[in-house]
N, C-alpha and C positions, 0 to 999 in steps of 0.2 A: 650760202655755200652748200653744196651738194656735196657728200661724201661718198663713195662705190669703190667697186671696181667696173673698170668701162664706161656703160650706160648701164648697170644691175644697180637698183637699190635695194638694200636687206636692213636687216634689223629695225628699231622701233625710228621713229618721224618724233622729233617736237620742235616746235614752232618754225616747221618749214623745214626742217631739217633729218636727213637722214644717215643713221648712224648706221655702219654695218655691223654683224653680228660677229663677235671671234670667232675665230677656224683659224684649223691647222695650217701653218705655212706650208707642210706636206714638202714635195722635192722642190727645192731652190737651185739646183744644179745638176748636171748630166750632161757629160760628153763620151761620145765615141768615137769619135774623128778628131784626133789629134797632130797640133803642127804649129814648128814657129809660131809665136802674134803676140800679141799684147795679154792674151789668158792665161798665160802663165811664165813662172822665172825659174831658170835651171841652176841651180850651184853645185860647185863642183864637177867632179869629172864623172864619167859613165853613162849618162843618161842622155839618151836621143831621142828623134823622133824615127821612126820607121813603119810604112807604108799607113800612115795612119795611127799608130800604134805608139805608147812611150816602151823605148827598149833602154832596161837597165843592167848595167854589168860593172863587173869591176865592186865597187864600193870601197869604203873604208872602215866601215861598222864603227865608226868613231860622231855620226853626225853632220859630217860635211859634204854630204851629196845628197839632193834632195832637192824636189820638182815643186812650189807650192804656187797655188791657184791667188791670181795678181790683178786680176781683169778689174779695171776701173769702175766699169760698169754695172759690177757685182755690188750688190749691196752690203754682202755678207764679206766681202773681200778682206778686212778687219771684224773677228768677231770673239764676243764673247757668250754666246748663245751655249746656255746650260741644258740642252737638251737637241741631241742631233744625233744623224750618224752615217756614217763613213762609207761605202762601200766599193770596192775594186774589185771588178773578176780581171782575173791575168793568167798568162799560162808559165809556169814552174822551170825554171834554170834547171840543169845536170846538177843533179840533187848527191853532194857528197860534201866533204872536209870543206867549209866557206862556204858554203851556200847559206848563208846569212841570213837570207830573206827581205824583206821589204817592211818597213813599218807606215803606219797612216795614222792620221787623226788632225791634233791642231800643235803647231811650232809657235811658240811664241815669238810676236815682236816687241815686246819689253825691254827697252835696252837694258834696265838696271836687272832684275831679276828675271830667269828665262825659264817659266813654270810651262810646259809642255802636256798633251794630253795626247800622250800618242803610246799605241802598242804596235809591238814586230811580232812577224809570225818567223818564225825560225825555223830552216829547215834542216837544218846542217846534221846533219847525222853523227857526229862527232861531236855537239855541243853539250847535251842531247838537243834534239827536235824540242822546239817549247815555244809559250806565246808568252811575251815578256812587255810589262807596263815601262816604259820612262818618263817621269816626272820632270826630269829636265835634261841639259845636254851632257848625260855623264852615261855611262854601259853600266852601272850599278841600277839593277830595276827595282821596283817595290812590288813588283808580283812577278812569279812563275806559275805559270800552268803545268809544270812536270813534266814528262817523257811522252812522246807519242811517234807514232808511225808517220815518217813523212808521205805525201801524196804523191811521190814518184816525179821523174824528169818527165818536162814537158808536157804536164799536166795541165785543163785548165779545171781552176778553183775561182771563188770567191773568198772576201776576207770582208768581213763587216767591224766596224770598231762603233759602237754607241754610247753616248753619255747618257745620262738622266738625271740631272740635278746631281750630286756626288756619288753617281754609282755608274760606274762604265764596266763595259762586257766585250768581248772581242772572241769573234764566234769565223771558224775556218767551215766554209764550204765547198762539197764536190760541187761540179759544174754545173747541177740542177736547182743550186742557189738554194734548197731543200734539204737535203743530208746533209746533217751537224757532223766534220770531221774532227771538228775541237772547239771547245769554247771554257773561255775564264772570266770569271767575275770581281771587280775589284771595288771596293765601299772605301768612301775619303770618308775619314774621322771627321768631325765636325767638334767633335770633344776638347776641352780646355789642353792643350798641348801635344794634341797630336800633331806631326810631322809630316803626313801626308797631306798633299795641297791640290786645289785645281787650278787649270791651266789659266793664264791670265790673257788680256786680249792678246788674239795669233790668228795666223792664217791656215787653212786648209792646205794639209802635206803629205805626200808621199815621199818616205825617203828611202834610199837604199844603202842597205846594209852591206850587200854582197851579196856575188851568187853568177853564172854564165848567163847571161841572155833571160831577164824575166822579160817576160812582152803585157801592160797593161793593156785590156783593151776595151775599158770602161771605168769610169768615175761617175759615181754618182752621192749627191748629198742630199737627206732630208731630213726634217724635222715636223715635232709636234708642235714648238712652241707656240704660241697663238699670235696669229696678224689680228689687226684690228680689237686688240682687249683697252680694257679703259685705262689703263695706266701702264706704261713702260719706266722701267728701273734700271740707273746706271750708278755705278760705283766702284769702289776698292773693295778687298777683303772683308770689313766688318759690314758690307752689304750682302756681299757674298756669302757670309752669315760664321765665318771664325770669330770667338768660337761659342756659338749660340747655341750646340748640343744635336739639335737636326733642323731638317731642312724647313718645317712648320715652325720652327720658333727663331727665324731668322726678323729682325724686327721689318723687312719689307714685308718678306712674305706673310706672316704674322695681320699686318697690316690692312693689307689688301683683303687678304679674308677674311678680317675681321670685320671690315668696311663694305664687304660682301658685293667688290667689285672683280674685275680680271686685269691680270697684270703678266705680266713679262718682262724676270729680272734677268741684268746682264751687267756681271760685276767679274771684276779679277783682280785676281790679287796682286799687290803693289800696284794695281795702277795709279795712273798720272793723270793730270789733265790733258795729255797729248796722247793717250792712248782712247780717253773715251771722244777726245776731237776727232781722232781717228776711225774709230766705230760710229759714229754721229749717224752716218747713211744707214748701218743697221739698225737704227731705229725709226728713223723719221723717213726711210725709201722702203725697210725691207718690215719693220713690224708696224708701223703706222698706229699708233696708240691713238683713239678716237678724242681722250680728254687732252691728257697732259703727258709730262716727262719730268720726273722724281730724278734728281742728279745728288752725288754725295760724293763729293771729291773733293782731294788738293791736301789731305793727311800726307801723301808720301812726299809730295811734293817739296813740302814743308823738309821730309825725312829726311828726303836724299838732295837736298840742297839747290832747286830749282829754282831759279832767279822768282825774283819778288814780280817783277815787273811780267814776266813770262808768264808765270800761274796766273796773275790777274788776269793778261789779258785774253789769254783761252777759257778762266772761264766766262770771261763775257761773250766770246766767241761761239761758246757752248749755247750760253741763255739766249742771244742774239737768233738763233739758229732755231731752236727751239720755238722760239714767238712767231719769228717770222711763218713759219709753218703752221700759227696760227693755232698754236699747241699752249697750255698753261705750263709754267714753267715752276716747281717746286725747287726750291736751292738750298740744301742742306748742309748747314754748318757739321762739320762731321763731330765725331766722340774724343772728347780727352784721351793723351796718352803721356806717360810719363816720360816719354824719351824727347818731346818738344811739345814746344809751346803755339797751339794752333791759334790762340785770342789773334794774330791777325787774320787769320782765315774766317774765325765770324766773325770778325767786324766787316770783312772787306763786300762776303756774301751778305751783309745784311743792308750792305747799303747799295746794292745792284737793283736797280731798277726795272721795274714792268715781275718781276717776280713775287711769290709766295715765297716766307722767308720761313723755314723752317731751323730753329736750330737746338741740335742735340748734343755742342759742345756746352753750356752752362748745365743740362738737366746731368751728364757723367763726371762733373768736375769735382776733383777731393781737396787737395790742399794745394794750395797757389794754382799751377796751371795743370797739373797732375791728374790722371785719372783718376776716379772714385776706391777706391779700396776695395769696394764691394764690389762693384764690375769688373775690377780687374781679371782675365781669362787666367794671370799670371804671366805675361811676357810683357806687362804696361803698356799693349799697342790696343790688344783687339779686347771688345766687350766679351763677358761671358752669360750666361743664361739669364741670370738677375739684371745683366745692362738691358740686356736686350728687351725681356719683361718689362723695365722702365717706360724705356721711348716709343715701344710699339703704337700707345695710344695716343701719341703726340701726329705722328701720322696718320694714323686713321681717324683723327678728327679731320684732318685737311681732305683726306679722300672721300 
């Protein structure tokens, strides 16, 4: 089996075989010519397409109107890629009382919990003018940028929003995509009970707030994270690393470096096994791990009452999918938590076939099926620094 892109072979050869080297995924999407299709889904009211162009108006600033990128095609189309970013030049509504603005980034599709990674640039003159984080679908943000000069009607700007593992920034630009008109910085705690969260799997969105006539008339996404690293990571929250302290002592990431391989985590919070089935093609179409795929799911499953028969058979769906791509498959019984009893989740992962059985529920367990005392973050779901230090090298023995 010959691994590339195209006819390019890169990276080292052993026994006939060629691995590629990690790089950048760089831009995975760009449009300038907009219209009806299957690339994207409109909700709500306000938002058209015109002569190319998405024209938004109206809004509700409530979260109900909003353009998000759908395309089957996209690999990214479900994603939880912890390092990306955003960008829209558009040109600026009659800037006065409701000029709302536009927000971009990632909308959750999580049915149970709707953890969003999106900022609005605001131009309302009356608001004040400000760039504002929302965590999920409520007008209460966890960041303000403060007062500024809006950029005038019928303006064109760019608006960039970027993640980087738990730090996202949302940076307003004049039209030379060059001058900084605004920019804010926002750091998720990773700390034992902190209440800021990142976004869980969602799709790429623009929504509208409000405002006369904004005209988008570019989307573009890219990222650092790496295609072709030797191990890709999928999971819930305690992979996503709550609450492990930072983003190096996350027991994957941890892991991985420590094993002194490359990897690419892609965890959200509350996920389900139907959200990483979901994402499945960002792994295995858009990041291509050359060894294997590390999964650690079916805690919330358990949480939030998801048929027995249902979690089973996505994750077999999962591992199934995984093999066939001719990928190792690592199956992670996940961490004890006080609030249920996962002992059927490893047993079920330990008896799935064609996998590497990893499991990290007996190494965090305290009394009956309870978390450890000691791991506990303090909310008896998520590991805290000390779990994490645990099972790191339980991992990094298999990697």
């Amino acid at each position: 089996m010959v691994i590339g892109i195209g006819n390019t072979l890169t990276g080292s050869r052993t026994s006939g075989v060629s691995i590629p080297n990690p790089v950048a995924l760089g831009t995975i999407f760009t449009d300038t010519s907009f219209a009806a299709g299957p690339k994207y889904a409109i909700s709500g009211s306000g938002i058209s397409y015109t002569g190319g162009q998405i024209n938004m108006t109206g809004g509700t600033a409530t979260f109900n109107d909003y353009i998000t990128l759908v395309d089957p095609t996209f690999p990214f189309n479900y994603t939880c890629l912890e390092q990306w970013t955003v960008s829209i030049k558009c040109v600026t509504p009659t800037i006065g009382a409701g000029s709302y603005g536009l927000g971009i980034g990632v909308r959750s599709s999580n049915p149970t919990i709707g953890m969003n990674a999106l900022f609005r640039w605001c131009w309302d003159t009356s608001a004040p003018a400000a760039m504002n984080m929302y965590p999920n679908n409520s007008l209460t943000s966890q960041l303000s940028s403060g007062t500024f000069t809006s950029p005038g009607s019928g303006v064109t700007v760019y608006f960039d929003v970027t993640r980087n593992k738990n730090v996202y920034t949302a940076t307003g630009y004049q039209s030379d995509h060059t001058t900084v008109m605004k920019t804010a910085t926002f750091t998720m705690s990773l700390a034992s009970g902190a209440t800021n969260q990142a976004n869980n799997t969602g799709r790429f969105v623009i929504e509208n707030f409000g405002g006369t006539n904004i005209r988008i008339t570019e989307w573009t996404i890219t990222t650092p994270a790496l295609k072709f690293p030797t191990w890709a990571v999928m999971g819930d929250s305690n992979t996503y690393g709550m609450f492990a302290g930072s983003n190096a002592n996350r027991y994957a990431e941890h892991a991985i470096t420590a094993a002194s391989k490359t990897g690419t985590i892609c965890a959200g919070i509350d996920d389900h096994t139907q959200d990483l089935l979901n994402r499945l093609p960002e792994i295995l179409v858009g990041i291509q791990p050359t060894k294997g795929v590390v999964i650690n799911i079916g805690s919330n499953d358990v949480a939030d009452g998801v048929g027995t028969g249902t979690w089973q058979a996505n994750i077999t769906s999962l591992v199934n999918q995984v093999l066939a791509a001719g990928k190792i498959c690592i199956l992670v019984a996940p961490f004890a938590r006080n609030t249920n009893d996962l002992t059927p989740v490893q047993t079920y992962c330990a008896g799935v076939s064609g996998v590497t059985f990893l499991d990290l529920f007996t190494p965090t367990l305290g009394v009956g099926t309870a978390m450890n005392a000691a791991y506990n973050s303090g909310d008896g779901i998520h590991g805290n620094l000390a779990c994490n230090n645990a099972v790191y090298p339980l991992l990094q023995a298999i990697l």
